[in-house]
PDB file of N, H, CA, C and O in Angstrom:
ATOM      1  N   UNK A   1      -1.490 -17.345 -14.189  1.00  0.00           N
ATOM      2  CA  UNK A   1      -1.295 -16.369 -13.134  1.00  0.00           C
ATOM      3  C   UNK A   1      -0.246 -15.336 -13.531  1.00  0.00           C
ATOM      4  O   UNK A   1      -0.380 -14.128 -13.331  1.00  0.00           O
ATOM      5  N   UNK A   2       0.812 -15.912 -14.114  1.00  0.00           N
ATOM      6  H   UNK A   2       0.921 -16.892 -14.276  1.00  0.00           H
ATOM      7  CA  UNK A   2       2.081 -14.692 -14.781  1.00  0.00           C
ATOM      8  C   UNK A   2       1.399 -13.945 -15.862  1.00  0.00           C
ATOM      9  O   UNK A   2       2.151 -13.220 -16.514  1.00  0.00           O
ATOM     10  N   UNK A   3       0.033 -13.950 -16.239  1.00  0.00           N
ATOM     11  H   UNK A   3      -0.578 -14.538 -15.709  1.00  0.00           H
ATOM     12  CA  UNK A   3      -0.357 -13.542 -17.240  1.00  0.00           C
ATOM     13  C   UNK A   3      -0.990 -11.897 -16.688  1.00  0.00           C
ATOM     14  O   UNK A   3      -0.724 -10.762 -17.085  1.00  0.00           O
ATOM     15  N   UNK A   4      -1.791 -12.334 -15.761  1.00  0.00           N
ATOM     16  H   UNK A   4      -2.007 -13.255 -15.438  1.00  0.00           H
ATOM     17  CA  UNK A   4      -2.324 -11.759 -14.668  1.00  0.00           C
ATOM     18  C   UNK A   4      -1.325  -9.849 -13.711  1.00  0.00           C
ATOM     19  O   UNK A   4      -1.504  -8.641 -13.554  1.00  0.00           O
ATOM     20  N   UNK A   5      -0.344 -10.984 -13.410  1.00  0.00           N
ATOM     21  H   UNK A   5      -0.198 -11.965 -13.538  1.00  0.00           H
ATOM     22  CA  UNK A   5       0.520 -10.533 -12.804  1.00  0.00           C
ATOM     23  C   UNK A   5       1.327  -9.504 -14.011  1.00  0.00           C
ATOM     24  O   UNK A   5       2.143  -8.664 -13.632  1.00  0.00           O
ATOM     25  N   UNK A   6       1.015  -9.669 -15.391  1.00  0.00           N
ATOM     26  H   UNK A   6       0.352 -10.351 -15.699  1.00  0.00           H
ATOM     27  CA  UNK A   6       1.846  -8.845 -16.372  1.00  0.00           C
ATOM     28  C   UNK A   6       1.138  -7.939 -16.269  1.00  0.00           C
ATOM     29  O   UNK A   6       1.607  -6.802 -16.224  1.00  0.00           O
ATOM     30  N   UNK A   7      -0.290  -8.186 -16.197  1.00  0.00           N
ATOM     31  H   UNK A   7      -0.671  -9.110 -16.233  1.00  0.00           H
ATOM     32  CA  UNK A   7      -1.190  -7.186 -16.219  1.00  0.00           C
ATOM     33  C   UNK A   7      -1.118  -6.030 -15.342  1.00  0.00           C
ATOM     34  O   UNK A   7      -0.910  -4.847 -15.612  1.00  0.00           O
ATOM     35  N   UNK A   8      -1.346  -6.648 -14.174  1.00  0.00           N
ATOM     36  H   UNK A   8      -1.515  -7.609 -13.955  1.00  0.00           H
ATOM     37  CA  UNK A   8      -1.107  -5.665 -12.806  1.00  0.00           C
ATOM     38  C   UNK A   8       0.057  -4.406 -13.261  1.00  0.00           C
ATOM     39  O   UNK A   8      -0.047  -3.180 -13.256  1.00  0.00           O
ATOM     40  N   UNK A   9       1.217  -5.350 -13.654  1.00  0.00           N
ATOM     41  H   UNK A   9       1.302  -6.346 -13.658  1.00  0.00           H
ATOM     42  CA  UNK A   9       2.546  -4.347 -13.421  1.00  0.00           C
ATOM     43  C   UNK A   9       2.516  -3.423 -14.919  1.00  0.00           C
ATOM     44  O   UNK A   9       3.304  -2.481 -14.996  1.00  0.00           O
ATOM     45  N   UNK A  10       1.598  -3.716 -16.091  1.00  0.00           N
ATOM     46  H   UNK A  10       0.958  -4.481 -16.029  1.00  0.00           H
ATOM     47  CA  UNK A  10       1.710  -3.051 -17.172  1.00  0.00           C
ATOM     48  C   UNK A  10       0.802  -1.781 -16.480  1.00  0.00           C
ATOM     49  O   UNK A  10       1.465  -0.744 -16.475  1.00  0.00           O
ATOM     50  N   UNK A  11      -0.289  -1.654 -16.013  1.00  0.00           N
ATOM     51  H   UNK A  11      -0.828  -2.496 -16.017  1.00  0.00           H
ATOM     52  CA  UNK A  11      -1.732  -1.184 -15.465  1.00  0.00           C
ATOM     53  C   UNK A  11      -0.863   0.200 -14.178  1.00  0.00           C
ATOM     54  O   UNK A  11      -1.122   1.402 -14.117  1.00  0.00           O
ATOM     55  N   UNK A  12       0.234  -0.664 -13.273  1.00  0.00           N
ATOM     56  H   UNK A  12       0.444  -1.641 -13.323  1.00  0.00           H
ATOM     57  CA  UNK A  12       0.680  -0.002 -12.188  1.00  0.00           C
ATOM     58  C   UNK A  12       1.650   0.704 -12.578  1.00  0.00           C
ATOM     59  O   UNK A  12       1.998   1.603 -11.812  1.00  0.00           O
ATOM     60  N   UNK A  13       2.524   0.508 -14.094  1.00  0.00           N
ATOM     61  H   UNK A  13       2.241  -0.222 -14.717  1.00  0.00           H
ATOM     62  CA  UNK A  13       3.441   1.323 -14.645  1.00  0.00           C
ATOM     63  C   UNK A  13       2.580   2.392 -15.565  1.00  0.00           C
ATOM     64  O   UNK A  13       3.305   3.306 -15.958  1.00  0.00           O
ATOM     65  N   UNK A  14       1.418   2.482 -15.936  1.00  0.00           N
ATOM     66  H   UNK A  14       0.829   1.739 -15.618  1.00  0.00           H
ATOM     67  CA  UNK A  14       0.873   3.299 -16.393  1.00  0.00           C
ATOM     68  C   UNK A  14       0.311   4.291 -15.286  1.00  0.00           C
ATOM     69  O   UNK A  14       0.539   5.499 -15.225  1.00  0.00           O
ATOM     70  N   UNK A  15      -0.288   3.710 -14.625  1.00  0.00           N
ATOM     71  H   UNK A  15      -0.472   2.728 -14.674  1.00  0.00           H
ATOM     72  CA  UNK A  15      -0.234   4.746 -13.438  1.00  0.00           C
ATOM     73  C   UNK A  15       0.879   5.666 -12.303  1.00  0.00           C
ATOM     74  O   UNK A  15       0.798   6.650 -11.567  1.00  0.00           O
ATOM     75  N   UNK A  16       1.658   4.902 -12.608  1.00  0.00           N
ATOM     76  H   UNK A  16       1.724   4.103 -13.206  1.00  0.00           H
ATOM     77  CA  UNK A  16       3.104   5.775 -12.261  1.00  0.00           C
ATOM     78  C   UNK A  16       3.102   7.186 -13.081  1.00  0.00           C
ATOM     79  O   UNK A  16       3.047   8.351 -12.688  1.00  0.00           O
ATOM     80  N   UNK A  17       3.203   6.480 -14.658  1.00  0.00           N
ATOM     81  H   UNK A  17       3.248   5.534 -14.978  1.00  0.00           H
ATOM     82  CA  UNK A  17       3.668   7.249 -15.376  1.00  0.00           C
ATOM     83  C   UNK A  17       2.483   8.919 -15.596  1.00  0.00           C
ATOM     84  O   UNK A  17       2.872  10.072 -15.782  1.00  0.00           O
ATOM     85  N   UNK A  18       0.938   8.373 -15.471  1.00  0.00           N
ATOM     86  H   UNK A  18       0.621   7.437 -15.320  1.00  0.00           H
ATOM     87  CA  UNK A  18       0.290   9.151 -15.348  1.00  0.00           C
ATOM     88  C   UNK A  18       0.535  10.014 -13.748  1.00  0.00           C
ATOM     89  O   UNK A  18      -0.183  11.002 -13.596  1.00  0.00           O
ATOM     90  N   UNK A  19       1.250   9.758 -12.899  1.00  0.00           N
ATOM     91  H   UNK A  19       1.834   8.956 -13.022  1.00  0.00           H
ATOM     92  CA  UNK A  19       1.271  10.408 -11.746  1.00  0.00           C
ATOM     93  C   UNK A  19       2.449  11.445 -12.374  1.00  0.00           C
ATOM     94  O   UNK A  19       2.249  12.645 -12.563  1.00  0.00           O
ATOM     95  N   UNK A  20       3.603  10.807 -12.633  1.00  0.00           N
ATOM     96  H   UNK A  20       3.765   9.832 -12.480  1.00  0.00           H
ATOM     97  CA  UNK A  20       4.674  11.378 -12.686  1.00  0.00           C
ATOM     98  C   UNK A  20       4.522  12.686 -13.947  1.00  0.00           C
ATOM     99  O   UNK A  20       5.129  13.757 -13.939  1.00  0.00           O
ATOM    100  N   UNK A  21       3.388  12.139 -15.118  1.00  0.00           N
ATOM    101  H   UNK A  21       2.895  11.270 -15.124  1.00  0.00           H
ATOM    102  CA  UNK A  21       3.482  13.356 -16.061  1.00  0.00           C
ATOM    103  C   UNK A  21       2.719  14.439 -15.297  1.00  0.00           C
ATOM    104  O   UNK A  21       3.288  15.530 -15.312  1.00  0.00           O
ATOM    105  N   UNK A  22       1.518  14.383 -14.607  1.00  0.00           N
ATOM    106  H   UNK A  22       1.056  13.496 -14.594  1.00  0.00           H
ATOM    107  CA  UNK A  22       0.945  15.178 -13.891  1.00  0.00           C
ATOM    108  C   UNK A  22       1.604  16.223 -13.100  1.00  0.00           C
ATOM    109  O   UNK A  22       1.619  17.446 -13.239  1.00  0.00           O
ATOM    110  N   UNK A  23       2.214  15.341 -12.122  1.00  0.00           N
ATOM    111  H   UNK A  23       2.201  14.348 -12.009  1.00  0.00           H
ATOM    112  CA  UNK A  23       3.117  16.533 -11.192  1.00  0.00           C
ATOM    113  C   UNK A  23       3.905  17.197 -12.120  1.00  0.00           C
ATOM    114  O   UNK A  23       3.679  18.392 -11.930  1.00  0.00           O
ATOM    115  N   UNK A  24       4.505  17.104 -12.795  1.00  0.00           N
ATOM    116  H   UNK A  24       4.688  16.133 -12.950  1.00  0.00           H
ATOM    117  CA  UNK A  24       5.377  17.430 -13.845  1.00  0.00           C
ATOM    118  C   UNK A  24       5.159  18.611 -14.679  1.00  0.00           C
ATOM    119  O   UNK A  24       5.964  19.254 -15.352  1.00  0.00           O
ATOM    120  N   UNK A  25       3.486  18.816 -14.435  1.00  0.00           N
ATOM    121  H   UNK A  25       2.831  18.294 -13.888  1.00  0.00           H
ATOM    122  CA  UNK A  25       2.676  19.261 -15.267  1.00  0.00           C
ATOM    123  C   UNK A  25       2.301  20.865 -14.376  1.00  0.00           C
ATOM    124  O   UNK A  25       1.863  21.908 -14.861  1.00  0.00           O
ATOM    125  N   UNK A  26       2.755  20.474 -12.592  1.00  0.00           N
ATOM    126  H   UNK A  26       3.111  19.626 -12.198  1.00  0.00           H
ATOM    127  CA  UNK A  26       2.637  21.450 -11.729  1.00  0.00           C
ATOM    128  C   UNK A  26       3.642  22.592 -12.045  1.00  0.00           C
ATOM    129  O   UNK A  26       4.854  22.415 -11.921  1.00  0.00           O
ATOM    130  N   UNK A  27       3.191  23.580 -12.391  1.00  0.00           N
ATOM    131  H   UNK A  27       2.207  23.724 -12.492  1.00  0.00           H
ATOM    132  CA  UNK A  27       4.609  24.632 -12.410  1.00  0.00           C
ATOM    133  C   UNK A  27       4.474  25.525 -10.518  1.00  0.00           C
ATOM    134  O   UNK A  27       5.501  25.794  -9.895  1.00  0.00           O
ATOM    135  N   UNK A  28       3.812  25.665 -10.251  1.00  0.00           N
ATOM    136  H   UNK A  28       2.978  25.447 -10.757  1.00  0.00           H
ATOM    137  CA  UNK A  28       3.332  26.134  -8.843  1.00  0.00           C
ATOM    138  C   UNK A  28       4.447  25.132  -7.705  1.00  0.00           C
ATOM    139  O   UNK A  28       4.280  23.983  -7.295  1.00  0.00           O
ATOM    140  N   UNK A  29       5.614  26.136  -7.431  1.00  0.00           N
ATOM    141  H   UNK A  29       5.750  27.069  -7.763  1.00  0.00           H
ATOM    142  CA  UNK A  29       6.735  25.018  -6.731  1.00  0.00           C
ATOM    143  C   UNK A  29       6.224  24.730  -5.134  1.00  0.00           C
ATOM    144  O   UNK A  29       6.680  23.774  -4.508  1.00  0.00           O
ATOM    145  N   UNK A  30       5.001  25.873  -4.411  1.00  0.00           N
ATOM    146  H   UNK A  30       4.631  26.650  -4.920  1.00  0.00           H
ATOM    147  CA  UNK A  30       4.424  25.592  -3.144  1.00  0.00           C
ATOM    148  C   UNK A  30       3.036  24.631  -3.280  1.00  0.00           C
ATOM    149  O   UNK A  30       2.428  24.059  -2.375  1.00  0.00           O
ATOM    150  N   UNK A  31       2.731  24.659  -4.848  1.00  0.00           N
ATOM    151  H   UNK A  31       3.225  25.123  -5.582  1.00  0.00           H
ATOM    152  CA  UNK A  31       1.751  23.345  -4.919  1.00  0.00           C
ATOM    153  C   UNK A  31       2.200  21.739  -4.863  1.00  0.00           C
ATOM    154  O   UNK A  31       1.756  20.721  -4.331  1.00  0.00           O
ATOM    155  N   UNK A  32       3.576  22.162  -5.893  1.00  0.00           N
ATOM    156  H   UNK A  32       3.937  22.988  -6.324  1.00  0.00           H
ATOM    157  CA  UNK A  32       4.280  20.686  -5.651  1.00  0.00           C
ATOM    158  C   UNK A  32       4.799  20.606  -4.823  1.00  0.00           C
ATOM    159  O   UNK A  32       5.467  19.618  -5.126  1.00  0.00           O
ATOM    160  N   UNK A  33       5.120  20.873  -3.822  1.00  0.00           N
ATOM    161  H   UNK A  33       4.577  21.676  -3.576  1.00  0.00           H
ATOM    162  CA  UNK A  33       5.921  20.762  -2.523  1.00  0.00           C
ATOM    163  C   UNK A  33       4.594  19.900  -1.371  1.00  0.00           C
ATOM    164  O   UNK A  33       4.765  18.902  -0.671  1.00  0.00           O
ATOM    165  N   UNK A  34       3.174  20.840  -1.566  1.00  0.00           N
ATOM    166  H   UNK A  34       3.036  21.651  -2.135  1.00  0.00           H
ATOM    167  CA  UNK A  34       2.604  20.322  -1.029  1.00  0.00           C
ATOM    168  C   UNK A  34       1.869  18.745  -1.201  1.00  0.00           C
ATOM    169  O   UNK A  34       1.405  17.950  -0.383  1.00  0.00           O
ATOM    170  N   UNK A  35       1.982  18.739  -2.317  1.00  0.00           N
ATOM    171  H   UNK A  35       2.360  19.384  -2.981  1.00  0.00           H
ATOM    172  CA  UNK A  35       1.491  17.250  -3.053  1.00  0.00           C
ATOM    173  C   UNK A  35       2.162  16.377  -2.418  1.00  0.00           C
ATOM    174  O   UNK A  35       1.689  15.755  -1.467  1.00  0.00           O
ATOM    175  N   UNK A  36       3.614  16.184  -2.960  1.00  0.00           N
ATOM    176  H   UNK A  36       3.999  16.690  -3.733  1.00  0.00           H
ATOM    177  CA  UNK A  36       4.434  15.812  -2.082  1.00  0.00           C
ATOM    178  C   UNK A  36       4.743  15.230  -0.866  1.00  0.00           C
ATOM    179  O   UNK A  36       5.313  14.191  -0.536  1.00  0.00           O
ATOM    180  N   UNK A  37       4.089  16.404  -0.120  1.00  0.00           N
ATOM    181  H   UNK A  37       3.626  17.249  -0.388  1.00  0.00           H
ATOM    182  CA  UNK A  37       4.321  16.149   1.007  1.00  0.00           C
ATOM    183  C   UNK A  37       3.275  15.278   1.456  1.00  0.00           C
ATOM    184  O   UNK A  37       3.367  14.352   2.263  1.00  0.00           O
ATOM    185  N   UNK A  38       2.014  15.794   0.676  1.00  0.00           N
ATOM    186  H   UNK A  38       1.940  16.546   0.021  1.00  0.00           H
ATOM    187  CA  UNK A  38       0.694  14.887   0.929  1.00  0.00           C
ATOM    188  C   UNK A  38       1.257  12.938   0.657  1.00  0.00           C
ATOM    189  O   UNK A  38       1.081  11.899   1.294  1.00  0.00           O
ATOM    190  N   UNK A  39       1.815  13.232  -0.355  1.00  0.00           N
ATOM    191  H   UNK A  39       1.958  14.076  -0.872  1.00  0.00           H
ATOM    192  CA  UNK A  39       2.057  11.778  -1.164  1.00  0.00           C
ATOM    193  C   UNK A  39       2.783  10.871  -0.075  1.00  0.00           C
ATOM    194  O   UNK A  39       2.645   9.694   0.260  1.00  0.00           O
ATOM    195  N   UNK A  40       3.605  11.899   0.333  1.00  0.00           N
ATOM    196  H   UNK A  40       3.716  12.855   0.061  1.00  0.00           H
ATOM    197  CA  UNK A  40       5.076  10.835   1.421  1.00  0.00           C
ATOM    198  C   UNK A  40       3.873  10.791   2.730  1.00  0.00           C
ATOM    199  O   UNK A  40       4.039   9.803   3.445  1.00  0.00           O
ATOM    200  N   UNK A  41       2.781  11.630   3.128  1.00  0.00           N
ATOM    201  H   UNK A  41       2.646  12.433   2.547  1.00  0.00           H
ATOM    202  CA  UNK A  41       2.400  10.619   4.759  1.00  0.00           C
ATOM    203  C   UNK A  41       0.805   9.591   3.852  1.00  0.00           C
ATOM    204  O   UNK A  41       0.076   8.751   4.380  1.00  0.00           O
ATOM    205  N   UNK A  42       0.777   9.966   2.840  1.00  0.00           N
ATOM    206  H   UNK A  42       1.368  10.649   2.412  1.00  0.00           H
ATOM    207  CA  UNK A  42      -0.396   8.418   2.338  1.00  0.00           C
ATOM    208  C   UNK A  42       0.653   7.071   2.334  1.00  0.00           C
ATOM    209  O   UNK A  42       0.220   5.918   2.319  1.00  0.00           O
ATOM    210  N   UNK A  43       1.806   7.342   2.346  1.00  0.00           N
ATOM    211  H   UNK A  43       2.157   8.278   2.358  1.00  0.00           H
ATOM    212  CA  UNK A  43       2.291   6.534   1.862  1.00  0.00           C
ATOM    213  C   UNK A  43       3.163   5.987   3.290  1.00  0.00           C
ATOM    214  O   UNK A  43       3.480   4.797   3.273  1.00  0.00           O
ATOM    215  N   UNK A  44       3.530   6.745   4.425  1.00  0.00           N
ATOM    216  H   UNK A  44       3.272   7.711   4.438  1.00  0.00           H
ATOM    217  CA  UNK A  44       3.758   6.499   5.173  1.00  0.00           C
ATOM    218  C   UNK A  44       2.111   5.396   6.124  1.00  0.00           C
ATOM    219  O   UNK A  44       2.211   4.207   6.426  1.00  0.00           O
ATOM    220  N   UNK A  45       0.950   6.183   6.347  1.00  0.00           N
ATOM    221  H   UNK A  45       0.869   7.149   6.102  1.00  0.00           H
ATOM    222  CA  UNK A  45      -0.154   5.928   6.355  1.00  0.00           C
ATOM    223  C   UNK A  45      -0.111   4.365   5.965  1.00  0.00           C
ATOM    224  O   UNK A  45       0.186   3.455   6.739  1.00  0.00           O
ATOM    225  N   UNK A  46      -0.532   4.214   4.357  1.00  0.00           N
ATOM    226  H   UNK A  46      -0.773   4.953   3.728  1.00  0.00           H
ATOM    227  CA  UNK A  46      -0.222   2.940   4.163  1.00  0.00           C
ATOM    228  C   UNK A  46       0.452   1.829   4.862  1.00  0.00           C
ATOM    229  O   UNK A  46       0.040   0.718   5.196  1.00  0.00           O
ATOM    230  N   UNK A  47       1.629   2.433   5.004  1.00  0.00           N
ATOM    231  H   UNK A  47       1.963   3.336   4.733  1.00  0.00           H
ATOM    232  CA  UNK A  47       2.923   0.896   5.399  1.00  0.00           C
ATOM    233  C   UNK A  47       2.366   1.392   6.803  1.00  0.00           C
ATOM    234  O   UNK A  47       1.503   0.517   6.864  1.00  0.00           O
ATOM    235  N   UNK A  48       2.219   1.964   7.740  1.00  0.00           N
ATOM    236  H   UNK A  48       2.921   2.675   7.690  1.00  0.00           H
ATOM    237  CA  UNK A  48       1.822   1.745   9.000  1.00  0.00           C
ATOM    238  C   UNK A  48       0.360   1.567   8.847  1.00  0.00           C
ATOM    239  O   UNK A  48      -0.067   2.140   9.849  1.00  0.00           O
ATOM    240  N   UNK A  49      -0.571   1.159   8.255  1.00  0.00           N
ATOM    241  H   UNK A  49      -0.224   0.693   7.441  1.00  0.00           H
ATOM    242  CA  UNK A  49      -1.803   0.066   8.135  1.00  0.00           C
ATOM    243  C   UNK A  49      -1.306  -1.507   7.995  1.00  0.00           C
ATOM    244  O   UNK A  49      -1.265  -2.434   8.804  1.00  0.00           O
ATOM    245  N   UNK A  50      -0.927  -1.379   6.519  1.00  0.00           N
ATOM    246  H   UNK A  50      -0.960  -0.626   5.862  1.00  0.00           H
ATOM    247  CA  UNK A  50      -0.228  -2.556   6.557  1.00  0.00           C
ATOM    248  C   UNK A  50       0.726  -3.755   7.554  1.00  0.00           C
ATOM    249  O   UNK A  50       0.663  -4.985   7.553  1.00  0.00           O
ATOM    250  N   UNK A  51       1.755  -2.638   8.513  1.00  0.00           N
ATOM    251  H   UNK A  51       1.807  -1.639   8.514  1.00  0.00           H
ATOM    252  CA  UNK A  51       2.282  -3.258   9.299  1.00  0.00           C
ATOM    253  C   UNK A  51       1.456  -3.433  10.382  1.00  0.00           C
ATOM    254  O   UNK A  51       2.162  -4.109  11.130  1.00  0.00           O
ATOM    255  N   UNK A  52       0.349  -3.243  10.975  1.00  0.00           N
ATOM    256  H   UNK A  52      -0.224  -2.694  10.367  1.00  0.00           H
ATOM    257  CA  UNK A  52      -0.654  -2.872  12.205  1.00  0.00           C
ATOM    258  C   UNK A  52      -1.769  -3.977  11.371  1.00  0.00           C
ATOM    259  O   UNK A  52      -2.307  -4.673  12.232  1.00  0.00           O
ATOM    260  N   UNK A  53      -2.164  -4.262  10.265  1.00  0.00           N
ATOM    261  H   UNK A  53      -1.727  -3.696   9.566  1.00  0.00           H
ATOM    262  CA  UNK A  53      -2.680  -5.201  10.119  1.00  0.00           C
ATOM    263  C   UNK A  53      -2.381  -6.795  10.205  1.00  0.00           C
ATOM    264  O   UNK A  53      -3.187  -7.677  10.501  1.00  0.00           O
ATOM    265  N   UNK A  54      -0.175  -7.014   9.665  1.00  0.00           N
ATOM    266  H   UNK A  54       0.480  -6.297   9.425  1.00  0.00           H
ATOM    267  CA  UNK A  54      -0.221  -7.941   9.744  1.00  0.00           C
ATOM    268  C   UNK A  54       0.174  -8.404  10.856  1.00  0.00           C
ATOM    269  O   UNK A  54       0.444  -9.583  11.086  1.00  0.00           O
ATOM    270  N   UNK A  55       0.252  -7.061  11.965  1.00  0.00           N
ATOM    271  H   UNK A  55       0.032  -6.104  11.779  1.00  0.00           H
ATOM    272  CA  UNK A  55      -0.023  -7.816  13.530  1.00  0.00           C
ATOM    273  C   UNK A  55      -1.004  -8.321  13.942  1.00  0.00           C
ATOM    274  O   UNK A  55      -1.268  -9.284  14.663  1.00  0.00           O
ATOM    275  N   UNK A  56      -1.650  -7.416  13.302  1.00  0.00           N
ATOM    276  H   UNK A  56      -1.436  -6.634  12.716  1.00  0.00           H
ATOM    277  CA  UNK A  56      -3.091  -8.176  14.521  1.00  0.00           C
ATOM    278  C   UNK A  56      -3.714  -9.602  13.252  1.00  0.00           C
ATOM    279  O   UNK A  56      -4.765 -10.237  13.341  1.00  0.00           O
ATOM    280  N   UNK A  57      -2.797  -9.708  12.344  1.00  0.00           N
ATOM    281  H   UNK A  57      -1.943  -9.193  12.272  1.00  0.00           H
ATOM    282  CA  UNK A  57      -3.377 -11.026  11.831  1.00  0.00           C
ATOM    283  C   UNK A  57      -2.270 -12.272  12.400  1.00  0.00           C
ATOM    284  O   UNK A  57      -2.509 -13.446  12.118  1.00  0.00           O
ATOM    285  N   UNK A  58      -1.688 -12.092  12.791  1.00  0.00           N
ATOM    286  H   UNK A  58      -1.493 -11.138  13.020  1.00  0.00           H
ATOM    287  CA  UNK A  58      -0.111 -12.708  13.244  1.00  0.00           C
ATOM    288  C   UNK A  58      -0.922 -12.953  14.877  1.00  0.00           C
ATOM    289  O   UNK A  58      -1.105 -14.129  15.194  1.00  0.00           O
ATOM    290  N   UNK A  59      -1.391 -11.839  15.882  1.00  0.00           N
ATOM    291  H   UNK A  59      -1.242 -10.885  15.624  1.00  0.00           H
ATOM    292  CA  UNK A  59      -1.988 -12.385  16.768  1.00  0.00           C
ATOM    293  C   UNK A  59      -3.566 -13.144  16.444  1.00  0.00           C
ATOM    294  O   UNK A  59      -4.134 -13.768  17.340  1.00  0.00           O
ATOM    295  N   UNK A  60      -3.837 -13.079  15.823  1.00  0.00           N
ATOM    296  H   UNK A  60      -3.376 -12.572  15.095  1.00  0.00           H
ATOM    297  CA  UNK A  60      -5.122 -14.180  15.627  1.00  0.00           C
ATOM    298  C   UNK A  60      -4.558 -15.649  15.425  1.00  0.00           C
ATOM    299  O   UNK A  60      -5.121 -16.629  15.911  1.00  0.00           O
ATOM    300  N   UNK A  61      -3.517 -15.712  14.744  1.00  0.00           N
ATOM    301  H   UNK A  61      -3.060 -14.915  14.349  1.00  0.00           H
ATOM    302  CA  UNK A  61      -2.417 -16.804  14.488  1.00  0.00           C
ATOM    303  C   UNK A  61      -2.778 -17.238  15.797  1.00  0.00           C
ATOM    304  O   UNK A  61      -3.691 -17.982  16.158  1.00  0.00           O
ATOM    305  N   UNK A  62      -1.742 -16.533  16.557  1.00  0.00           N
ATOM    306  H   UNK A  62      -1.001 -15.929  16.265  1.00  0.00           H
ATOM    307  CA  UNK A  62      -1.367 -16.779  17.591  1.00  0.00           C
ATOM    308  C   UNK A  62      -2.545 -17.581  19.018  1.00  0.00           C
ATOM    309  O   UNK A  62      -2.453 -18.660  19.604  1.00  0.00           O
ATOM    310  N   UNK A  63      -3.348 -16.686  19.109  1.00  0.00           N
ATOM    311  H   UNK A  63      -3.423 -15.810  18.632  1.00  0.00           H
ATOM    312  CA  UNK A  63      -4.936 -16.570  20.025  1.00  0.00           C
ATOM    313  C   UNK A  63      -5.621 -18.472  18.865  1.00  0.00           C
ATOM    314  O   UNK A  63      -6.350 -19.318  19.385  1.00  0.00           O
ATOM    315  N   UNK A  64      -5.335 -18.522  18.091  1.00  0.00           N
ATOM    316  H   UNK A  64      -4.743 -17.835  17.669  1.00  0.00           H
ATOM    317  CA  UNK A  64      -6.049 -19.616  17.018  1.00  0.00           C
ATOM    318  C   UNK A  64      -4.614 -20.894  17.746  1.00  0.00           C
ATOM    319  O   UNK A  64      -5.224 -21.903  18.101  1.00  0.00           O
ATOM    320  N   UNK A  65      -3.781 -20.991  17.893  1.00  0.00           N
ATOM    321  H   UNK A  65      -3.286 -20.171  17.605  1.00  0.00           H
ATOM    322  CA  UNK A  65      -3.045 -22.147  18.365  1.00  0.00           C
ATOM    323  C   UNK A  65      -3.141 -22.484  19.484  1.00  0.00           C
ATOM    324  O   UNK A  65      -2.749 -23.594  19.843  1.00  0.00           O
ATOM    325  N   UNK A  66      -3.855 -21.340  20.565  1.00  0.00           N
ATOM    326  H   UNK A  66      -4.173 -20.438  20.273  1.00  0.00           H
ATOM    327  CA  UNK A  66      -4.309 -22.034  22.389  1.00  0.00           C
ATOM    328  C   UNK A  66      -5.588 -22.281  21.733  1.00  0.00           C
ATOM    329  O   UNK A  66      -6.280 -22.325  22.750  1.00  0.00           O
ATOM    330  N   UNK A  67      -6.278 -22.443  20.927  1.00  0.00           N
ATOM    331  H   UNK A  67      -5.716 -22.407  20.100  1.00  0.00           H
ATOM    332  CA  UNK A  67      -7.818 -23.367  21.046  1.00  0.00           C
ATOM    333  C   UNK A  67      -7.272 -24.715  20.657  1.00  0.00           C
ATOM    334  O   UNK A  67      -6.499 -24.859  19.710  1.00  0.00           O
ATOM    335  N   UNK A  68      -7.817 -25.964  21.627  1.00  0.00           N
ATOM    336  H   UNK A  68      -8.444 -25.847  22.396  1.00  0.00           H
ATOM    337  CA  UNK A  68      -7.765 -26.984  21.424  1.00  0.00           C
ATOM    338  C   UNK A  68      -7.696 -27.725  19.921  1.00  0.00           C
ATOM    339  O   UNK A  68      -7.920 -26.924  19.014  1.00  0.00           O
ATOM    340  N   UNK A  69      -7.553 -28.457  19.685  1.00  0.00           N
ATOM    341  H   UNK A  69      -7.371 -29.107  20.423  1.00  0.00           H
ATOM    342  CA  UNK A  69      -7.885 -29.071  18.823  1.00  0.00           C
ATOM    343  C   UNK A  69      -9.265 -29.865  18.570  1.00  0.00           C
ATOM    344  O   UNK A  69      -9.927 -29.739  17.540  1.00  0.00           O
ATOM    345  N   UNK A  70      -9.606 -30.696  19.643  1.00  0.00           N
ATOM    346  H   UNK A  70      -9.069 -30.799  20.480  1.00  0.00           H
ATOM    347  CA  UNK A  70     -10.744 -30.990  19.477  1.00  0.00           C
ATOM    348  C   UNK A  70     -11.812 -30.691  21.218  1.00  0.00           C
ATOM    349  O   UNK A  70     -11.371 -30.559  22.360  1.00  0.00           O
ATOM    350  N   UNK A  71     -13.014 -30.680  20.810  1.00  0.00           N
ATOM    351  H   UNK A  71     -13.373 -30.787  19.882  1.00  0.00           H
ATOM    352  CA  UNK A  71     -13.808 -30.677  22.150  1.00  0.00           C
ATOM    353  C   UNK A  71     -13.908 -31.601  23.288  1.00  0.00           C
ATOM    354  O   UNK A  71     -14.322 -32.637  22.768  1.00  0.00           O
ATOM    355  N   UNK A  72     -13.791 -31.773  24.316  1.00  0.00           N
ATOM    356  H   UNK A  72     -13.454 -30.932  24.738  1.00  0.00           H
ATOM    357  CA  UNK A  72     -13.693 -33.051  24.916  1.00  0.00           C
ATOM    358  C   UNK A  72     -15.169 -33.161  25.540  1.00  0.00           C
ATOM    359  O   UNK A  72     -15.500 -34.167  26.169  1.00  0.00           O
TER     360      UNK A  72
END
């Protein structure tokens, strides 16, 4: 699994790095501004999916501990 997991983070540091040479690559300072700005609400977007998902998986938790255990 740590083998795996090297993978991911070698794969996700290459893609950083391809993001970061790109913008880099923007000389247009109202293009990069807008990227940017695009980048910070995907990314806001994201973590408010994420957090709104692991509610409503936290209430299924929840709704899953009032069902009985067994049928009578």
């Amino acid at each position: 699994m740590a083998m795996n997991d090297d993978f991911e983070s070698d794969m996700r540091r290459r893609e950083d790095l391809r993001l970061i040479k790109a913008f880099l690559g923007i000389t247009d300072a109202h293009k990069r501004r807008r990227i940017l700005e695009l980048a910070e609400r995907l990314a806001e977007d994201a973590a408010s999916n994420a957090a709104g998902l692991a509610a409503a998986e936290a209430s299924t938790v929840e709704e899953c501990r009032d069902v009985p255990d067994r049928i009578e």
